[in-house]
Structures are given as C-alpha cells and as structure tokens.
C-alpha positions as CSV (number, residue, x, y, z in Angstrom):
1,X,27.5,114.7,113.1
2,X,28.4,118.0,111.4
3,X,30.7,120.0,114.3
4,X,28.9,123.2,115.1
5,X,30.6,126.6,114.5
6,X,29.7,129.9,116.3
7,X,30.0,132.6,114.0
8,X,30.1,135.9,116.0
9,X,30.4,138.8,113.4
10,X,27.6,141.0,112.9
11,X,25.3,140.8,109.6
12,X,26.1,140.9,106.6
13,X,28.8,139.3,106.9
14,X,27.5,136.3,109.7
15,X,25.3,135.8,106.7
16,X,27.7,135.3,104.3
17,X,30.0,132.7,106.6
18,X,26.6,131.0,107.8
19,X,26.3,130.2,104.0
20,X,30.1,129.5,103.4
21,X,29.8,127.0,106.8
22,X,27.2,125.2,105.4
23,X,28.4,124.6,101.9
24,X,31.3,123.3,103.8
25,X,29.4,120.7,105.8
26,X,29.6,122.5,109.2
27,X,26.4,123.6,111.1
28,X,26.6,126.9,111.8
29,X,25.1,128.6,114.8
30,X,24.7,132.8,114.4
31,X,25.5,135.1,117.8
32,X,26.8,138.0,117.0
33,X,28.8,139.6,119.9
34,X,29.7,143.1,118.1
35,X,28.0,145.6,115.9
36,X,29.0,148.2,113.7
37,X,27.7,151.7,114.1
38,X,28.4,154.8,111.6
39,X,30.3,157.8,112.8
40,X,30.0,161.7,112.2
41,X,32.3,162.6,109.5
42,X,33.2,166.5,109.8
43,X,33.4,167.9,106.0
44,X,36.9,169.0,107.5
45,X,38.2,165.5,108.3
46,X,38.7,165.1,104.1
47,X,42.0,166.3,102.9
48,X,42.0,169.3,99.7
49,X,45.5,167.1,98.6
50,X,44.6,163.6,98.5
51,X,45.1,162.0,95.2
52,X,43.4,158.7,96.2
53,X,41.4,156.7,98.6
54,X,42.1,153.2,100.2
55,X,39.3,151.4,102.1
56,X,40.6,148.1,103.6
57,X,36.8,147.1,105.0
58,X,33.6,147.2,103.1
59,X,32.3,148.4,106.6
60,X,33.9,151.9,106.0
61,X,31.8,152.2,102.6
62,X,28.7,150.9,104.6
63,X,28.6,153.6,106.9
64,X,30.3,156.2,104.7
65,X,28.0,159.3,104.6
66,X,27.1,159.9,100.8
67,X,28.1,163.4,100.9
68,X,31.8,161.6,101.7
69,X,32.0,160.0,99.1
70,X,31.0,162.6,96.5
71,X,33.7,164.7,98.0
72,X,36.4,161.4,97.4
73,X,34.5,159.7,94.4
74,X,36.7,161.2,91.5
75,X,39.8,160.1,93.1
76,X,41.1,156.4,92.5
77,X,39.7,153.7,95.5
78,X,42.4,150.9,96.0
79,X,40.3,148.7,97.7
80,X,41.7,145.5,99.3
81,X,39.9,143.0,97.6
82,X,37.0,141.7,95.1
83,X,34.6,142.0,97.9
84,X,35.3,145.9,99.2
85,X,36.0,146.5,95.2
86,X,32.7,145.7,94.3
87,X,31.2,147.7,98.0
88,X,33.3,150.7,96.5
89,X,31.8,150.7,93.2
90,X,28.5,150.5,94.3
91,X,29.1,153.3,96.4
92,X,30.2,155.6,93.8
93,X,33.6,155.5,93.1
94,X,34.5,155.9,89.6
95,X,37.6,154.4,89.6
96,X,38.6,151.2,91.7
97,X,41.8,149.1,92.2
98,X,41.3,145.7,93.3
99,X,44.2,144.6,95.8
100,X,45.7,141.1,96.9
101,X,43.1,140.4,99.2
102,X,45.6,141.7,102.2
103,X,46.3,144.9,103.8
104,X,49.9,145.0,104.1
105,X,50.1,143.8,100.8
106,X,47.8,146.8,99.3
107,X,50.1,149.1,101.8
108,X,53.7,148.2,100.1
109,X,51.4,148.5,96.6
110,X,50.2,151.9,97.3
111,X,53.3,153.6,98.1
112,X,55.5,152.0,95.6
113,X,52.8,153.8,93.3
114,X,52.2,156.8,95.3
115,X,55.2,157.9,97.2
116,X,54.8,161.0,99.4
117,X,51.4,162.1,98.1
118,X,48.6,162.3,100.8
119,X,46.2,159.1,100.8
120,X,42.6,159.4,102.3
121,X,42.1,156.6,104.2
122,X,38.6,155.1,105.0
123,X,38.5,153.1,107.8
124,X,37.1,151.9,111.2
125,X,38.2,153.7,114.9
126,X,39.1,149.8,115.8
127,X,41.7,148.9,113.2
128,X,45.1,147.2,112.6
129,X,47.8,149.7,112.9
130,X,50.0,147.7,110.2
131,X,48.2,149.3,107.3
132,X,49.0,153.0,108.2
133,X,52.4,152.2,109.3
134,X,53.8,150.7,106.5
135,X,52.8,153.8,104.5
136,X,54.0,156.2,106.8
137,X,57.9,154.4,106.5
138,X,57.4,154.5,102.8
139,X,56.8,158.8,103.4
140,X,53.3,158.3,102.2
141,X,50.9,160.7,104.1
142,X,48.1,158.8,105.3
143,X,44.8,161.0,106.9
144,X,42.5,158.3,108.7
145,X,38.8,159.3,108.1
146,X,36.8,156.9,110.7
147,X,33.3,156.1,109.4
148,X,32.4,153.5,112.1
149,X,33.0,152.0,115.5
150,X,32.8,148.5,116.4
151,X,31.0,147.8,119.7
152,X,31.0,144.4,121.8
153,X,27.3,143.4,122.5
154,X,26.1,140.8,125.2
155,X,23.0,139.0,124.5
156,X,20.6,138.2,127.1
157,X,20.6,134.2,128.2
158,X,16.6,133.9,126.8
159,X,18.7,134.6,122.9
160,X,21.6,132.6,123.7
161,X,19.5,129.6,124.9
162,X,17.8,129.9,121.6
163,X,20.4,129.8,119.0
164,X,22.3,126.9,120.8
165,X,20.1,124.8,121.3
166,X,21.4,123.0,124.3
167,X,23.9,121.6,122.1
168,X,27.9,122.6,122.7
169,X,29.4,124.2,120.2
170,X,33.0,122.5,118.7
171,X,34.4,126.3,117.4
172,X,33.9,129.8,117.4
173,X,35.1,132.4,114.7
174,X,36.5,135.6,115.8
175,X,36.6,138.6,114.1
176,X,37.5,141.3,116.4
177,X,38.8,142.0,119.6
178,X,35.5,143.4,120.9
179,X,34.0,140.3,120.1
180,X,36.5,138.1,122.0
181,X,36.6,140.3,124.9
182,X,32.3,140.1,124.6
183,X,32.7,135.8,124.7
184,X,34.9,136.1,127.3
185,X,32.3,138.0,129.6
186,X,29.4,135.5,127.8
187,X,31.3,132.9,129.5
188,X,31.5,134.8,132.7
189,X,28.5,135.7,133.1
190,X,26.0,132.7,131.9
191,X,26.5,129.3,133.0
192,X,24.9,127.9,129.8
193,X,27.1,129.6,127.5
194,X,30.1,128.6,129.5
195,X,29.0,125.2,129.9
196,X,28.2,124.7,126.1
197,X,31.0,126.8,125.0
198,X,34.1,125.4,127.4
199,X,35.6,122.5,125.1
200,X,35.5,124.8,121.7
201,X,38.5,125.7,119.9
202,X,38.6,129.6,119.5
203,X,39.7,130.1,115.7
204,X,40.9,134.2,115.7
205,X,41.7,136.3,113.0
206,X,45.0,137.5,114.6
207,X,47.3,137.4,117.3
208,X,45.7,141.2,118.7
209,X,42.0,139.3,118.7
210,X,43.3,136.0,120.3
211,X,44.8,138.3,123.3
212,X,41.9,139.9,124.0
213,X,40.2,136.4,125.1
214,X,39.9,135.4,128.7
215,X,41.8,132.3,130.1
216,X,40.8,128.3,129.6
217,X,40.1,128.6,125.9
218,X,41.9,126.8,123.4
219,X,42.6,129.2,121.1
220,X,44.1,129.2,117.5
221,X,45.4,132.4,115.2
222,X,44.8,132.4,111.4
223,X,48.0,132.6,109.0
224,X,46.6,135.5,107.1
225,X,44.2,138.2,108.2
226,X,41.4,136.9,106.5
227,X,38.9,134.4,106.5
228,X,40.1,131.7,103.7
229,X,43.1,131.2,106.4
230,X,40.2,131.2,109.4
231,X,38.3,128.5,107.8
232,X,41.7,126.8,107.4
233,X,41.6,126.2,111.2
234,X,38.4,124.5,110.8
235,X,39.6,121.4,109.2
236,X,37.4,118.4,108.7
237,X,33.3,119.3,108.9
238,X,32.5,116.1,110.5
C-alpha cells in the first residue's frame, strides 16, 4: 500500500505536489492549514533608486497589484528559480534572471553584481531573514515591499473527516511555520486528526518551520529550502 502524504500548502501549489506525489507512487491527501492573502501596497513603499527587483516566491507576483509592477517592470527581476522566472514573466517583467533555485544563493549572486545599489525586494510579511541579511553584509540596500501575508487556517472536523478518510496518514509536508503551528492545534483540538495523524513523520522545510510544531511528533528538516530536498525525506512510496 502506497503510504499517504498530507500535503498542507494552499493551492496552487498543493496542486502541483498532489501531482508530483502521485507520479511518485505516494497517495496524497490535500488539507491545507494556511492561505495566502494580498496586501495594500502604498505607491510610496517603491523606491525612485532601485535598479532591480528580486522576488524569492511566485506568491509575491500572485498578489502583486498590477500597478506595482508597471512601476518595477522596466527594471531587471532576478527571480530565484525556473518556476518564479516564468510567474515573473507572465506578470510583466521585461527582463528576468533565473537563479539557482535557492535564496542565499541568488543573495551572494546579486550583490556580487549589484554592490551598494538599492534592490526592490518583493516578498511575503512571513519570510526567511537569510535573504535580506546577506545583502545587507555585502552593503547592498534592500527595501522589502510585502505583497502578502500567510495565515494559519483550521478546518472544521466535518472537512478533515473527509479528506482522510479514516485512514492514518504515514507523512505530512510542511511549508511554513503557520501551517505547523495550525497542525499542532489540528491535533489539539480534534481527536480524529490526532488519532490518524500521531505516528506520521513531520517532513519540514526548515529548522524555523520544524520549531514551530507542538511536542510528540517525529519531525524531520529538509537539507535545502526547497521541495526536491522535502521529497527527499519521503523515501520509498510503498
């Protein structure tokens, strides 16, 4: 029997993995435990000196108002992968820079190439601090411009009956803090869910995610801050 993965990211991502999992051979079982939600961007939030944009998730360019991104879409986008690359084409930018596929890398990239000019940065309000700070030591002026929150959500038992099926699940992808911190109250809250979701191995996207899970979980960090290295934790489908 196929083990059964709980994929908590929000569409369209949980999509995406659902797919991925399958391919794979796993079964996977969709619950999302956080949303994203756009945020008002002030026109004064943009800097007049920026020569170029980054955008480390395709989630900034989801929720980017489209007046933004006339205001930025002459500049160069380093993106930090094929996937935000293409997101930032088909928003609008003219001219985009497809990184390594990793944030710290894309940082050291940029400022080797940029130095002390002034980046605008298009982002999430919940984000890894590593990107920014490893500019900011290289004298590279960063101005964060936050075009979404991510929220924790807590489905009601009736949906969380549904999509498991009575069946336990073997292990859980998490790709934020607000969703770990969401399965821990899951499991707190509904005897089903804890019941069905007390023997899985909790496979996080970093050490910051993994913290924010309650106690009694077996719980596993990816090597790299994406999801090749999550599904490396997965091993063998059957």
């Amino acid at each position: 029997m196929a083990l059964r993965v709980l994929v908590t990211r929000p569409d369209p991502g949980a999509t995406r993995t659902a797919r991925r999992l399958e391919m794979l051979g796993f079964e996977p079982v969709l619950l999302p435990l956080s949303e994203t939600r756009a945020l008002p961007v002030a026109r004064g939030l943009v800097p007049p000196d920026a020569v170029a944009v980054a955008v480390t998730s395709a989630n900034a360019l989801r929720h980017a108002p489209s007046g933004l991104v006339e205001r930025l879409g002459h500049l160069p986008c380093h993106a930090v992968g094929a996937r935000t690359a293409e997101s930032a084409r088909k928003a609008g930018f003219a001219s985009v820079r497809e990184g390594p596929g990793d944030a710290a890398a894309l940082a050291d990239s940029i400022a080797r190439e940029m130095g002390k000019a002034t980046l605008a940065y298009l982002c999430g309000r919940v984000r890894m601090p590593d990107f920014e700070r490893r500019l900011g030591m290289n004298g590279t002026r960063v101005v964060a411009i936050e075009t979404y929150d991510t929220v924790g959500l807590s489905p009601n038992p009736a949906l969380v009956s549904q999509r498991f099926g009575g069946q336990p699940i073997d292990a859980v992808l998490v790709y934020s803090a607000r969703a770990a911190a969401a399965l821990g109250t899951l499991m707190e809250t509904q005897a089903e869910a804890d019941s069905l979701l007390r023997n899985a191995r909790c496979c996080c996207l970093s050490g910051r995610i993994a913290a924010a899970i309650g106690g009694g979980l077996s719980v596993e960090v990816a090597l790299d801050p994406n999801e090749d290295a999550l599904f490396d934790l997965l091993g063998d489908p059957d």
